[in-house]
Each structure stands twice: as C-alpha cells, then as structure tokens.
KEMI-232316 format. One record per residue (C-alpha): residue in three letters; x, y, z. Coordinates in steps of 0.001 Angstrom, whole numbers, padded with zeros to 6 digits, always signed. Last residue first. Layout:
ALAXYZ/...
# end
This chain:
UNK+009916-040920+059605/UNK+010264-038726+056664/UNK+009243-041473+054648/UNK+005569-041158+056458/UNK+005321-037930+056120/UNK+005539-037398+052468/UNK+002814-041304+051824/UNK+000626-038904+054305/UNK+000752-035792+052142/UNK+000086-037721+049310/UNK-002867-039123+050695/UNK-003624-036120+051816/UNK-004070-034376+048552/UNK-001437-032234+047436/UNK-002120-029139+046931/UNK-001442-026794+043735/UNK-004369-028276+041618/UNK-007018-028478+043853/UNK-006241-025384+044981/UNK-007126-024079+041712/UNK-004233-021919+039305/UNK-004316-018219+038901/UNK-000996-018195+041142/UNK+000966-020659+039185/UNK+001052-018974+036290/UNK-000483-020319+033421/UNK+002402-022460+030997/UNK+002160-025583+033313/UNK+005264-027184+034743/UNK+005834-030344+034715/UNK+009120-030655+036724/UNK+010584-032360+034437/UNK+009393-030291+031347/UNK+010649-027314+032875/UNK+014180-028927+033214/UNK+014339-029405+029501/UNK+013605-033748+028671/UNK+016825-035092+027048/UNK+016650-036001+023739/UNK+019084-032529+022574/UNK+021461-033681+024544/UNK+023722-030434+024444/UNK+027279-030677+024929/UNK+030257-028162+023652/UNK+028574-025163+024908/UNK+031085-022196+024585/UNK+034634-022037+026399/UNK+037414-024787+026334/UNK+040335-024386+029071/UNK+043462-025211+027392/UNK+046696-027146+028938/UNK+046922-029061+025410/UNK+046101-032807+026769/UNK+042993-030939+028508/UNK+042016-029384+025086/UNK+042229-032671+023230/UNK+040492-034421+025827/UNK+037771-032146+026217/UNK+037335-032107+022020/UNK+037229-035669+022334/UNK+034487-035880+024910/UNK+032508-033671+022457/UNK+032824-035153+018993/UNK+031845-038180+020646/UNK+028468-035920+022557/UNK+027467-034652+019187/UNK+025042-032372+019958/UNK+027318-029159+020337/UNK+028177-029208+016503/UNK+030950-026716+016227/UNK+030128-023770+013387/UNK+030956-020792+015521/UNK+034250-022273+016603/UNK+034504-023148+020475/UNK+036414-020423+022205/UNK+039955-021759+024021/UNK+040988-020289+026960/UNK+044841-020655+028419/UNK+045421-020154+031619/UNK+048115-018031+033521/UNK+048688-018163+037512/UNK+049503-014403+038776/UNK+047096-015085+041645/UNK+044905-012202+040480/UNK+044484-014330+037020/UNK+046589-013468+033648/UNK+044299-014655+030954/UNK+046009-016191+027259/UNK+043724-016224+025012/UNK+042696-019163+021833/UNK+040533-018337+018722/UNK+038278-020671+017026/UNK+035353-018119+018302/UNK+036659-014929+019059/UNK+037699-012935+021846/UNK+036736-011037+024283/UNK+037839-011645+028419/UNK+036782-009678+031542/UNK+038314-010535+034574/UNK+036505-008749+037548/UNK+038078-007618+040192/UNK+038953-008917+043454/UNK+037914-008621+047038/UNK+039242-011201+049058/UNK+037223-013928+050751/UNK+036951-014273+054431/UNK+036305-010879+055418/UNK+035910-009508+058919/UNK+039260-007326+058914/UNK+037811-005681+055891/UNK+034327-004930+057367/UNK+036181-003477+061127/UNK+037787-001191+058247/UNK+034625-000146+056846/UNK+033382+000796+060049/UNK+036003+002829+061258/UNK+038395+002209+063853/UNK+039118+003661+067049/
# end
C-alpha cells in the first residue's frame, strides 16, 4: 500500500523545483543555468538608468532582445500616470470606520449594476 506522500507525488501536475537565486550587480550581466538545463542570460539595469524615459526604454528592450539578454530592474515608470490607489479612489481612513452611506451604493446605482447584467 502506499503512503500518503507518495499518492501526493503521483497527483502532481507541476514539478517540484528549487529555487534559483541570483546576485549580482547593477551594469553587470549572469549567466543562470535553469532546471531544464536551458541557459539565459540576465542583464541588471545600472544604478544610475533613468526609468522614466520610456525612448530610452523601448531601446534598451531592443538592444537586450537583439543580444539574447533578459533585462532586470524597472526600466519603465510613467511617472504621469495616476498610482493604482488613486484609481480606485481610495480614502486614507480605513474602510471599516467609514458610514454606510459612504460604502453602499445607492439604489440607483445598484439598479443602473443590474440592469447591464441583464
């Protein structure tokens, strides 16, 4: 009979593998060996790169791409762009100290919800 943690094994779909763990520097390149035995090539954005300039960006992409390198770090930040707090206005109390009023949608919004799910 088998034990449980072999029944597990037999059961899984995805293969247990460990962690690949990479330091290195900025500006510097590393080569990583992955389980498959496939190589790439990573590629740490300098410490002084400009992530806002979305030009300088694209052609960094391309330049690693044509060069078989995998770039690391942020290389684009729009910086005009509303944060993803701001579009979903959220409020700085938390939510739970907040009115009813406030929280629920009134029915006409409820209705106007409803009615596009038909």
């Amino acid at each position: 009979m088998k034990d449980h943690e072999e029944t597990l094994q037999e059961m899984s779909f995805v293969p247990h593998f460990d962690e690949i763990d990479v330091e290195y520097d900025p500006g510097t390149t590393v080569s990583v060996t992955m389980h498959d035995g496939s190589h790439l090539q990573l590629r740490k954005l300098e410490e002084d790169y400009d992530p806002t300039n979305r030009i300088a960006a694209m052609t960094r992409l391309s330049e690693a791409h044509d060069k078989g390198e995998v770039l690391t770090g942020v290389f684009y930040v729009n910086t005009k762009a509303p944060s993803f707090l701001d579009m979903l206005n959220m409020v700085d109390q938390p939510l739970s100290t907040l009115p009813a009023s406030v929280t629920r949608p009134g029915k006409e919004v409820l209705d106007a919800v409803m009615e596009e799910l038909r």
